[in-house]
PLY file of the C-alpha trace (Angstrom):
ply
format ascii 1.0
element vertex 553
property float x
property float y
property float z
element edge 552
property int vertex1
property int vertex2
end_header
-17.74 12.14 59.14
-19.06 8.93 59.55
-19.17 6.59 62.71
-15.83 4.33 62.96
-18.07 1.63 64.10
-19.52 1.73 60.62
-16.43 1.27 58.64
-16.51 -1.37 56.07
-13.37 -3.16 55.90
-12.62 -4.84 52.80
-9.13 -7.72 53.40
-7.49 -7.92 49.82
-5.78 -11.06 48.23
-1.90 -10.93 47.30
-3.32 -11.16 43.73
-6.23 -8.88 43.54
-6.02 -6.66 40.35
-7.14 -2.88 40.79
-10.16 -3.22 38.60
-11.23 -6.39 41.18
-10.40 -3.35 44.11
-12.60 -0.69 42.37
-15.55 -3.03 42.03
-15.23 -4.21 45.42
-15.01 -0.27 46.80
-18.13 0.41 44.69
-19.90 -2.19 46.31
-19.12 -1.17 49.98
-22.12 -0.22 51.75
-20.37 2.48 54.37
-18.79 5.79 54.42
-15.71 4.77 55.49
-13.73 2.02 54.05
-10.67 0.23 55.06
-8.78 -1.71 52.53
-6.36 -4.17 54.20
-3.64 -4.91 52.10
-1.22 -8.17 53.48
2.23 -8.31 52.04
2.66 -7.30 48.40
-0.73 -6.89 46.91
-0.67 -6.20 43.29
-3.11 -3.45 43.64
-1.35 -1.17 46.18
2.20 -1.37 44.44
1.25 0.96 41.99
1.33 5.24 42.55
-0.87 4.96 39.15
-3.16 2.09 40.83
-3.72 4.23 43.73
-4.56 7.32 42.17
-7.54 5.54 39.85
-8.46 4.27 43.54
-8.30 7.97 45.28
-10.26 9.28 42.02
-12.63 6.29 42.55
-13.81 6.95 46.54
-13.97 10.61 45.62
-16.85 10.17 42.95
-18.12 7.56 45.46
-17.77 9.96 48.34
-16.59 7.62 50.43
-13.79 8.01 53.05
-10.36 5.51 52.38
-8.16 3.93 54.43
-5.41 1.67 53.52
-3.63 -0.77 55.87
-0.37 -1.95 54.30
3.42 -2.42 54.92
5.80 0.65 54.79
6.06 1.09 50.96
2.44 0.97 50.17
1.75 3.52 52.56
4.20 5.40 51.24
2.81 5.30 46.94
-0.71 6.35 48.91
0.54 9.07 50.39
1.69 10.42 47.29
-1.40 9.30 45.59
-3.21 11.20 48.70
-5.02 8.04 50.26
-4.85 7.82 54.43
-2.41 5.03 55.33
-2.41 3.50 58.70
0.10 0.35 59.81
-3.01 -1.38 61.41
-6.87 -1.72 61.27
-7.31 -0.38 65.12
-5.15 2.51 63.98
-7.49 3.22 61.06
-10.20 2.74 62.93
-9.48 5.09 66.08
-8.51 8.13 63.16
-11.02 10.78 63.41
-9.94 13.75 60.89
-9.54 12.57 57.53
-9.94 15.29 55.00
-13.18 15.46 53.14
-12.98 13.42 50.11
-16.62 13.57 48.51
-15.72 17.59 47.43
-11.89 16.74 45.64
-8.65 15.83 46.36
-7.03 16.40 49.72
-4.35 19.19 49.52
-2.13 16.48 51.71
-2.98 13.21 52.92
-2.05 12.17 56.38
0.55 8.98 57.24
-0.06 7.47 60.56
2.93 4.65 61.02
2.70 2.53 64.21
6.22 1.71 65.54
7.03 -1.15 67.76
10.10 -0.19 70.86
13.10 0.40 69.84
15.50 -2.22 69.59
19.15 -1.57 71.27
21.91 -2.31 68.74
23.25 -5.63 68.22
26.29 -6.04 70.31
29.05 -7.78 68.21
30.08 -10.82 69.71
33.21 -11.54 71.75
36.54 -12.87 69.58
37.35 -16.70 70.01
40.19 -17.78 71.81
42.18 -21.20 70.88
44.71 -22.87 72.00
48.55 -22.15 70.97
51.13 -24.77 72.22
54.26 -22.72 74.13
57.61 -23.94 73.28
59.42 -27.21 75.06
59.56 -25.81 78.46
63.25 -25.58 79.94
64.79 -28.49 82.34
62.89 -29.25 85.77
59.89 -27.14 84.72
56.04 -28.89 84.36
55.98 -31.29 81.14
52.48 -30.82 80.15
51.92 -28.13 77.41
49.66 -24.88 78.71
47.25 -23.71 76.99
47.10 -19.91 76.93
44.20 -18.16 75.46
45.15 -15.76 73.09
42.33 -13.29 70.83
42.31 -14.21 67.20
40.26 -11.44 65.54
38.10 -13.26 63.30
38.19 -12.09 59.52
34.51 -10.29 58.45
33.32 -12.77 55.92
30.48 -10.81 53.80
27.21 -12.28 53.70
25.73 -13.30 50.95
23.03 -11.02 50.07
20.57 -10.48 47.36
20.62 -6.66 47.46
21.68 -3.84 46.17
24.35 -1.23 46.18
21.63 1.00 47.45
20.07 -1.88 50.13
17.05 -2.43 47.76
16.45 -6.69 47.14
17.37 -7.18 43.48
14.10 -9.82 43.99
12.21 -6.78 44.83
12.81 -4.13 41.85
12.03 -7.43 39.12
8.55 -7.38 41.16
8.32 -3.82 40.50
9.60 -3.64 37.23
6.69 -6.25 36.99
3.97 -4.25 38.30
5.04 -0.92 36.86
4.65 -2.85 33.30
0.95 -3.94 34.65
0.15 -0.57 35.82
1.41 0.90 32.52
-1.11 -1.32 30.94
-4.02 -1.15 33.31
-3.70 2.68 32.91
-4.33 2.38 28.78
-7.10 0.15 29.52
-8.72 1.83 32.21
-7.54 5.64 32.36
-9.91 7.92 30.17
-8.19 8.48 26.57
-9.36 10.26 23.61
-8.37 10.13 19.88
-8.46 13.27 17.68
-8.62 12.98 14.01
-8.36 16.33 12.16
-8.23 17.21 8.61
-6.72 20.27 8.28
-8.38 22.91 5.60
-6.53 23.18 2.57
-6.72 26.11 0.52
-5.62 25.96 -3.68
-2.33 27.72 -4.42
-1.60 28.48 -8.30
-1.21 27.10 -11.01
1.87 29.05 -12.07
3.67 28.75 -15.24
7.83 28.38 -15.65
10.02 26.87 -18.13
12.91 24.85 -18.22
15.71 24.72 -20.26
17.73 22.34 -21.95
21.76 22.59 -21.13
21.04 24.89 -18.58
18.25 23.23 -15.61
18.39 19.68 -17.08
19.98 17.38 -19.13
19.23 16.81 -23.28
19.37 12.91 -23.75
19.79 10.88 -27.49
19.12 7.92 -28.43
19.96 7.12 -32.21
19.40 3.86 -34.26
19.75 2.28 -37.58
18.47 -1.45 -38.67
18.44 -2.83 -42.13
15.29 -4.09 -43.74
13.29 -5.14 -47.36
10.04 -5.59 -48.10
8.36 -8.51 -50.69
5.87 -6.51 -52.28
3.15 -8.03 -54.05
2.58 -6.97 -58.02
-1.33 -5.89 -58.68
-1.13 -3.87 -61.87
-2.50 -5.60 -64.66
-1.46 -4.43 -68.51
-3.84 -6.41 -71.21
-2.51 -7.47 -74.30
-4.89 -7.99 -77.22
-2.79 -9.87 -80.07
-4.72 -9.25 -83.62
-5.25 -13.17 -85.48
-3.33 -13.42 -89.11
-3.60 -15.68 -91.65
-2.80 -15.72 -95.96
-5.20 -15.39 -98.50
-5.10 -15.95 -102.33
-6.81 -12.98 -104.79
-7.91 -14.38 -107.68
-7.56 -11.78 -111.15
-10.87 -13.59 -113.94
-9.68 -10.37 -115.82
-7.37 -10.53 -118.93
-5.16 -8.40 -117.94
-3.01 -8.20 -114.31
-4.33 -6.41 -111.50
-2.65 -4.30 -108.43
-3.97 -4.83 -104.89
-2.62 -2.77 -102.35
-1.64 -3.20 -98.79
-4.67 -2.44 -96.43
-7.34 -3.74 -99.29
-10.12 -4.84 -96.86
-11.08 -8.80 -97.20
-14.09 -10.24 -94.32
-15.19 -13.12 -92.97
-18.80 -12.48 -92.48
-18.33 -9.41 -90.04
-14.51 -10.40 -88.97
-12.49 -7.95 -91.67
-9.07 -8.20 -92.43
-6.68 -6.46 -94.15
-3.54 -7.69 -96.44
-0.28 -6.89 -95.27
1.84 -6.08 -98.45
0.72 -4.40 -102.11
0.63 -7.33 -104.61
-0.14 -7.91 -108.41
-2.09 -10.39 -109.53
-1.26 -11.80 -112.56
-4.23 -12.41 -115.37
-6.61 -15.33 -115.62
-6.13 -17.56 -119.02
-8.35 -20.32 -121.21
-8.37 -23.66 -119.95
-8.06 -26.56 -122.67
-11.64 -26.99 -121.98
-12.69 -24.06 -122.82
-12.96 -22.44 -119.36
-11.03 -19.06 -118.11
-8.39 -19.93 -115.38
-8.04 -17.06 -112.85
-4.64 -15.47 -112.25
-4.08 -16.09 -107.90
-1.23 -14.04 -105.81
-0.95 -14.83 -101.88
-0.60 -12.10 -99.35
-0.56 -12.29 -95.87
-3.82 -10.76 -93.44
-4.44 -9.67 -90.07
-7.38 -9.06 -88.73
-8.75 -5.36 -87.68
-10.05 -5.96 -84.42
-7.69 -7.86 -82.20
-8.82 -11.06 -79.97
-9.69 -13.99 -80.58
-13.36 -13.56 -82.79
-10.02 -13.21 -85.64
-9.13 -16.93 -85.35
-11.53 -18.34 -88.77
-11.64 -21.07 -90.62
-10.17 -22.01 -93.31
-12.42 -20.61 -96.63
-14.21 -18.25 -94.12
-12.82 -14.94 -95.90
-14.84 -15.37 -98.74
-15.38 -11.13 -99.76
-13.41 -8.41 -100.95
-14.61 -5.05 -99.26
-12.29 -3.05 -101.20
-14.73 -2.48 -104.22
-13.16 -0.91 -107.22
-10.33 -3.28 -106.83
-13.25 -6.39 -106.59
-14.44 -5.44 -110.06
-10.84 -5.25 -111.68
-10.22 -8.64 -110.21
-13.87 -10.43 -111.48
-13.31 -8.68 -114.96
-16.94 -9.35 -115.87
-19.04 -6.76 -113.97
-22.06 -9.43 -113.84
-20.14 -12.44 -112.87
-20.49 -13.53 -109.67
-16.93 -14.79 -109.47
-14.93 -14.90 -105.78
-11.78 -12.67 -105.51
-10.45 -14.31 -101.92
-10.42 -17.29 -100.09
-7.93 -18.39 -97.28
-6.42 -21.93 -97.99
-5.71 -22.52 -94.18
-7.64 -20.82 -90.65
-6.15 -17.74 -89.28
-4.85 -17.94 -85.92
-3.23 -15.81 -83.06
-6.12 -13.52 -81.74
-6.25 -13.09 -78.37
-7.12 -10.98 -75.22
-3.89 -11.72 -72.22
-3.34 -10.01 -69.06
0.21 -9.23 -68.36
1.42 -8.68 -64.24
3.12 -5.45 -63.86
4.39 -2.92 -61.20
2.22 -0.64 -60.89
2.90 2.67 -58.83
0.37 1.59 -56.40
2.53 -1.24 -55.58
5.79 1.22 -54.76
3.22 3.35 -52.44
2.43 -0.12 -50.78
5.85 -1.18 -50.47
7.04 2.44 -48.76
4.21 2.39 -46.02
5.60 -1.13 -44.95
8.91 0.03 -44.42
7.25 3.16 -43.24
5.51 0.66 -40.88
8.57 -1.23 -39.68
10.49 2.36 -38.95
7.46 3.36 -36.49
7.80 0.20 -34.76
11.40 -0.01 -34.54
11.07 3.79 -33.11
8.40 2.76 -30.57
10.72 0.04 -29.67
13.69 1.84 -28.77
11.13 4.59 -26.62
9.99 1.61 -24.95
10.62 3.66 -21.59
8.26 6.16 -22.76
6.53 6.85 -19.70
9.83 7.38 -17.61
11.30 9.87 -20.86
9.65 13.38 -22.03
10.58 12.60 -25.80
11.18 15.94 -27.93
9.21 15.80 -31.38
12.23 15.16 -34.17
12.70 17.35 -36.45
12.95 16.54 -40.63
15.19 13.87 -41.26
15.72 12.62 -37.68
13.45 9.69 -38.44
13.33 8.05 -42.25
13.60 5.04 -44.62
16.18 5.06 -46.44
15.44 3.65 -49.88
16.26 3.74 -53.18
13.66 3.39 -56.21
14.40 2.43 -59.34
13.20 4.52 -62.29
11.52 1.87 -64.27
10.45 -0.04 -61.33
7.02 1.35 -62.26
5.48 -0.41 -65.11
7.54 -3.67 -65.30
6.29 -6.67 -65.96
6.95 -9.35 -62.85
5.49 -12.63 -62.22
4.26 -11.97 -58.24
6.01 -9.46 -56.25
9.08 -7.59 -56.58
11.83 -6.66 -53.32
12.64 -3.46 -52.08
15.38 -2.95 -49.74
15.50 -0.16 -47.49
17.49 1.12 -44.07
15.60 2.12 -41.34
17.14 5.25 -39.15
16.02 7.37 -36.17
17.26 10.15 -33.84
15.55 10.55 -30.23
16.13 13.78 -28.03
14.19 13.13 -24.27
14.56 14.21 -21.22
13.58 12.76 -17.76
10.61 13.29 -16.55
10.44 12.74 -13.30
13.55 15.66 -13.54
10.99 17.91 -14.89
8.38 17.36 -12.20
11.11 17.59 -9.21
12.19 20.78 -11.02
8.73 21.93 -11.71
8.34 21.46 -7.65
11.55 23.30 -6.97
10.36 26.45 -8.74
7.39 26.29 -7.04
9.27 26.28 -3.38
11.29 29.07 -4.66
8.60 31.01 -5.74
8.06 33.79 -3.09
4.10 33.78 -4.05
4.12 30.44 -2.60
5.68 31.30 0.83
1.80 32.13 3.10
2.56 32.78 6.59
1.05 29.88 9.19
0.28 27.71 6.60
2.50 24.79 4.72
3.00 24.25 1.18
2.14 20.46 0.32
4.68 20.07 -2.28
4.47 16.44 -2.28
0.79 16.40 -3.81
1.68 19.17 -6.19
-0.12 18.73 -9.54
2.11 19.15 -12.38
1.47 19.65 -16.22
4.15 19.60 -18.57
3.33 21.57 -22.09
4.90 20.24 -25.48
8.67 21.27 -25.97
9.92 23.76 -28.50
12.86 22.79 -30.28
15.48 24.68 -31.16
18.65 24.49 -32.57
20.70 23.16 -29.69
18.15 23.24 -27.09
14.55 23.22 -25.93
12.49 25.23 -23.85
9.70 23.13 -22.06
7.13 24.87 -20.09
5.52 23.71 -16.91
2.66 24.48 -15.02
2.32 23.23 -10.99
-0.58 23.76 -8.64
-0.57 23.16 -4.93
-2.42 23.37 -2.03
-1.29 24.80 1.48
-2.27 24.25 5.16
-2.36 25.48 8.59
0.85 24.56 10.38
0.00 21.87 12.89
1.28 21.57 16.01
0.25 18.39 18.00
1.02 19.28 21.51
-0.95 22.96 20.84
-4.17 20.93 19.63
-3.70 18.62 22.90
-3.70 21.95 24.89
-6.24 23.40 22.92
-8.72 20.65 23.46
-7.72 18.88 27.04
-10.70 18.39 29.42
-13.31 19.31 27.06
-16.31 18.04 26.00
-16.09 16.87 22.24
-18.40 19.09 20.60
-16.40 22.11 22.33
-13.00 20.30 21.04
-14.21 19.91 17.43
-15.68 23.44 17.92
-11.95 24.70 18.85
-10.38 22.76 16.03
-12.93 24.43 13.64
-10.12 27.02 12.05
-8.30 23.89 11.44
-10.52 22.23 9.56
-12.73 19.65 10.06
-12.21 17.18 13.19
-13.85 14.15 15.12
-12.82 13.38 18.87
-12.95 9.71 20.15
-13.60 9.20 23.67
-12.47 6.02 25.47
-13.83 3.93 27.23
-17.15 4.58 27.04
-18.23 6.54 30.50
-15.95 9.13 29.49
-17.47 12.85 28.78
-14.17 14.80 28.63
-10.95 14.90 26.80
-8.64 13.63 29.51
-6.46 16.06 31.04
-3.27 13.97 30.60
-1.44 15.12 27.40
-0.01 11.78 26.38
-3.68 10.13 26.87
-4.94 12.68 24.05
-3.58 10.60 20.60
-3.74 13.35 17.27
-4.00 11.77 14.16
-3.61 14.28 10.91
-4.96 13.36 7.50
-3.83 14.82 4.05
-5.59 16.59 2.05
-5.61 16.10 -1.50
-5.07 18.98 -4.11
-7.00 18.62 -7.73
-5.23 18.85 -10.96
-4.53 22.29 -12.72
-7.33 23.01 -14.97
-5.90 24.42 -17.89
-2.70 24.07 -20.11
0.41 24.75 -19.46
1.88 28.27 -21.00
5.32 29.26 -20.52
6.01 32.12 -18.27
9.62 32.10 -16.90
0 1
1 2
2 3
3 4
4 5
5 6
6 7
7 8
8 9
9 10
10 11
11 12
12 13
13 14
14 15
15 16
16 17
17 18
18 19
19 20
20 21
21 22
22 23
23 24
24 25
25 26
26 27
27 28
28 29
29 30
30 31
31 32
32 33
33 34
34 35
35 36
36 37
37 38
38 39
39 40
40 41
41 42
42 43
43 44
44 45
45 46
46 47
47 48
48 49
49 50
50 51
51 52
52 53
53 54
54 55
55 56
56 57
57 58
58 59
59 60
60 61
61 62
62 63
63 64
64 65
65 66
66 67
67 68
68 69
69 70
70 71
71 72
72 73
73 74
74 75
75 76
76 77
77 78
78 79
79 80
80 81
81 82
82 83
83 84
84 85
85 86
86 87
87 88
88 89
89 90
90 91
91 92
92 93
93 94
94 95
95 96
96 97
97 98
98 99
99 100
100 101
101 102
102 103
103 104
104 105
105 106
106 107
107 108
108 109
109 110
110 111
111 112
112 113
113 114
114 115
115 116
116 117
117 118
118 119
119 120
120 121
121 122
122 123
123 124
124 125
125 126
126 127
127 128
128 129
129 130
130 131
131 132
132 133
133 134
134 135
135 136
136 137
137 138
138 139
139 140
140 141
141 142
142 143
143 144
144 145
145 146
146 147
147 148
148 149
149 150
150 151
151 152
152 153
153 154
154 155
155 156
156 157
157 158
158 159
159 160
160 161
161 162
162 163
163 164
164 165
165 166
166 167
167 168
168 169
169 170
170 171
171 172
172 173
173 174
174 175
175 176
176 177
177 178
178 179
179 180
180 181
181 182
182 183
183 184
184 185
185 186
186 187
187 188
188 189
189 190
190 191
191 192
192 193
193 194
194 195
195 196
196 197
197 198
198 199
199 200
200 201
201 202
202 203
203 204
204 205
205 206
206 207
207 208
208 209
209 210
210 211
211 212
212 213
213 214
214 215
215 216
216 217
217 218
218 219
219 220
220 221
221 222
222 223
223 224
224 225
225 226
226 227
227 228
228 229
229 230
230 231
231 232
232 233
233 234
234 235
235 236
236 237
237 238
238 239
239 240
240 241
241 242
242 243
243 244
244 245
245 246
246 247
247 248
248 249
249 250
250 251
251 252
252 253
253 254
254 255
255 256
256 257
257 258
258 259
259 260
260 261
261 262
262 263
263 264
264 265
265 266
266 267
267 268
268 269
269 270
270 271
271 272
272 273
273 274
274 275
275 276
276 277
277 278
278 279
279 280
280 281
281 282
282 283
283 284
284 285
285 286
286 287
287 288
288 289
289 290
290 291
291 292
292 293
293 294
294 295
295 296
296 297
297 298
298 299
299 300
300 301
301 302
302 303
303 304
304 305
305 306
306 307
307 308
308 309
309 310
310 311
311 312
312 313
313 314
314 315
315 316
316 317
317 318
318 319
319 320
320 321
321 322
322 323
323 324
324 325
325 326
326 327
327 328
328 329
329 330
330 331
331 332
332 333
333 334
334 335
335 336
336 337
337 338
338 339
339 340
340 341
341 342
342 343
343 344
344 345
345 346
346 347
347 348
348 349
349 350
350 351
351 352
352 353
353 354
354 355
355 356
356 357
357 358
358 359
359 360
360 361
361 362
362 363
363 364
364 365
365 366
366 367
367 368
368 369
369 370
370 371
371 372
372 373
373 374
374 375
375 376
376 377
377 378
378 379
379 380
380 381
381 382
382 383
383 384
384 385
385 386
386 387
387 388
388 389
389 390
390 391
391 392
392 393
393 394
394 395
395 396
396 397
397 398
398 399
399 400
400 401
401 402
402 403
403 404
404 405
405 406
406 407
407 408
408 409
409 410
410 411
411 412
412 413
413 414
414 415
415 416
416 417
417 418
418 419
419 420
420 421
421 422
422 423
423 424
424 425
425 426
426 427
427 428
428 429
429 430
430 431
431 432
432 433
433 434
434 435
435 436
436 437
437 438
438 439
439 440
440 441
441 442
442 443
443 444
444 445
445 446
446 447
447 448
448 449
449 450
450 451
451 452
452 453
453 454
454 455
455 456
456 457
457 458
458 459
459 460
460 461
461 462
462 463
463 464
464 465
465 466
466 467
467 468
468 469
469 470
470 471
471 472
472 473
473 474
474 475
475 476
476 477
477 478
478 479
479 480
480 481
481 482
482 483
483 484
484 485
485 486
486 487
487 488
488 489
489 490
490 491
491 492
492 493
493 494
494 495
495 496
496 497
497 498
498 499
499 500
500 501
501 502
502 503
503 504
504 505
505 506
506 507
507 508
508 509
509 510
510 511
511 512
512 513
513 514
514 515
515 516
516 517
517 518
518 519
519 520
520 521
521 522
522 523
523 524
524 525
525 526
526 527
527 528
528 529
529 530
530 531
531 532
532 533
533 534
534 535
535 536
536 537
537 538
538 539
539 540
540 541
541 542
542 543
543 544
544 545
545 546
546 547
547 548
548 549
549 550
550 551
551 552
């Protein structure tokens, strides 16, 4: 043990903080320290303060000594520090326990007393004076005064402490400095933060199905809406319109000839033919000498129709129709003209006529096939919220009537159709489904693996397409999960106290992958105080099922 002579004594300030004590006990160049503490010094108020300061002039190997009033010396005896009333007292001590090789088993508490005081002796009652009554005839006249003991009532003090003696002054200070030590111990006192993921291992997928009516609820939602559509006319009929006209036969024959309907006459190439069988009377002698021909009109149209018909007047000029040409000339040789047209023929032409064309009705129903999708995808605007059933025939349709010579009529520019527009929606919830889905998969006694947990809340699930059937459908599901090792935060803080953090993360290994933060930063171990280990747990995340769902009750 070192020399008393050689004890550093270090005098502390009321408001010395214990991180200004440890430097200043680190710095001492002795053995044996004495730490004077006058009055309430912030650092020797704590048990916690003085503990760090035991720990501290153990690693030093230094021997302690505190001089302080009653209470301190009482929190370093528990904290195992030697506590003395005075710095002769401390010192003239010769056996402290060793402190360089660990804690002391018990730490000794040397308390000077002063002599003992005799008890107060409570003080003698006053006396006053009382006046007697009028004393009687021939007696003194003066009044005596005759002491008499008035016990004088106990007035209580005013006093500032407790039901228990303690100054109400005094436990503010320590509820004061217990807050301070509280804090001073998460910044100073070793700590260590333990992040673990735990292992998760792939569970399923398994396959159910759910029923309509019996695990959830068939919803409808129905509709109907009124609606036409102006359809545009594209068909296009052409009308070719054949020119007529009238044109005189002449008979230079004696005698009176028959033409019949359809004897060709021609312009050039334009050929016509006459309309009606005619005769035509016979030519005569003029008074000159000359041979009138007999004439007969008849009325032409032209082969070809269009407008190439539409000639001049005197244009048709030949009779095609031979035999009946030579009957008409009456002179074989003569060159003598059998037709002629007084006036131009008119009325060819080429016109294109607008009419419905079936093309246009086709048109017309994918509009209003157009405006029933939309009205549909209006009214499943919550889509993503609903698992819609696919309709069956005659759930969704437009409701039209066509008339039966709609196709083919003539119209100017477009033509209306009305229609009515009408839908039937079966859907079910689908967040139902997935909760369902979920609850199958809790129930399911594959899913129930000893020591581990099923993570239901990242379950994966897939819902297949519905079957409809007559008053129901069956809808099939497939969830996958993952589970985990059961956790238990106060085992891994056993599991991993006062070890180094490679042999903590090594111990955590069946877990699953951790990291171990040690604070501050000359710290080596995992502290040995439970609550100064902090676990923090991550989730794992658990991949989609892979393939599609197939029912399997």
């Amino acid at each position: 043990m070192s020399d008393p002579a050689e004890a550093a004594v270090i005098y502390l300030e009321p408001d010395d903080e214990i991180t200004t004590v440890v430097r200043r006990l680190r710095a001492a160049d002795a053995g044996r320290v004495i730490l004077v503490a006058p009055g309430r010094t912030k650092a020797t108020t704590s048990a916690m303060s003085l503990r760090l300061l035991a720990g501290v002039a153990r690693e030093e190997g230094r021997e302690l000594v505190l001089v302080a009033d009653p209470a301190a010396r009482s929190l370093a005896g528990e904290a195992g520090i030697v506590a003395t009333a005075s710095v002769a007292e401390a010192r003239a001590l010769r056996d402290l326990a060793p402190v360089a090789g660990g804690k002391p088993s018990g730490a000794r508490i040397s308390v000077a007393r002063g002599p003992r005081r005799a008890p107060p002796v409570p003080p003698a009652p006053r006396e006053r004076a009382v006046p007697l009554t009028a004393p009687p005839a021939g007696s003194l006249d003066e009044t005596r005064a005759v002491p008499v003991p008035v016990a004088t009532p106990a007035v209580p003090r005013a006093s500032r402490r407790t039901r228990r003696g303690i100054p109400a002054g005094l436990l503010a200070a320590l509820a004061l400095l217990l807050v301070g030590a509280v804090a001073a111990g998460a910044v100073l006192l070793p700590g260590a933060t333990v992040r673990l993921a735990p292992a998760t291992e792939p569970l399923g997928p398994f396959d159910y199905e759910l029923v309509t009516g019996t695990d959830l609820e068939l919803q409808t939602t129905a509709g109907e809406e009124p609606t036409s559509v102006s359809q545009p006319v594209t068909g296009i009929r052409e009308d070719r319109i054949a020119a007529t006209g009238v044109v005189v036969l002449q008979n230079w024959n004696t005698v009176a000839i028959a033409v019949g309907a359809g004897t060709e006459v021609a312009a050039g190439d334009i050929v016509f033919m006459t309309d009606a069988r005619v005769v035509v009377p016979p030519g005569g002698l003029t008074p000159e000498g000359t041979i009138a021909p007999g004439t007969e009109s008849v009325g032409v149209t032209a082969v070809a129709p269009g407008p190439a018909g539409n000639v001049p007047a005197e244009a048709i000029d030949t009779m095609r129709t031979e035999p009946t040409a030579s009957l008409l000339r009456g002179f074989p040789n003569a060159r003598l003209r059998v037709v002629i047209n007084p006036d131009p023929t008119a009325g060819g032409l080429v016109e294109d006529v607008p009419v419905v064309a079936q093309a246009d009705v086709d048109a017309a129903l994918a509009t209003l096939r157009s405006q029933l999708d939309a009205a549909v995808a209006a009214a499943r605007q919550e889509g993503d919220a609903r698992l819609y059933l696919e309709p069956v025939e005659g759930e969704i349709a437009v409701d039209v009537e066509i008339p039966a010579d709609l196709v083919g009529r003539e119209d100017e520019t477009a033509f209306e159709l009305p229609a009515t527009l009408r839908w039937t929606l079966h859907w079910v919830d689908r967040e139902e489904v997935e909760r369902l889905a979920r609850e199958r998969l809790a129930a399911d006694p594959r899913a129930a693996l000893e020591g581990r947990e099923l993570l239901l809340d990242e379950a994966m699930v897939e819902i297949g397409p519905p079957v409809r059937e007559e008053t129901a459908a069956r809808i099939p599901v497939r969830v996958a999960a993952g589970t985990a090792p059961v956790v238990d935060p106060d085992a891994i803080r056993d599991l991993v106290a006062e070890q180094t953090p490679e042999d903590a993360e090594a111990a955590l290994a069946h877990i699953g992958p951790a990291s171990v933060d040690l604070w501050p930063g000359w710290v080596d171990r995992v502290p040995g105080l439970r609550w100064r280990i902090s676990i923090e747990i991550e989730s794992a995340i658990v991949a989609e099922p892979s393939a599609s769902a197939s029912a399997a009750r």
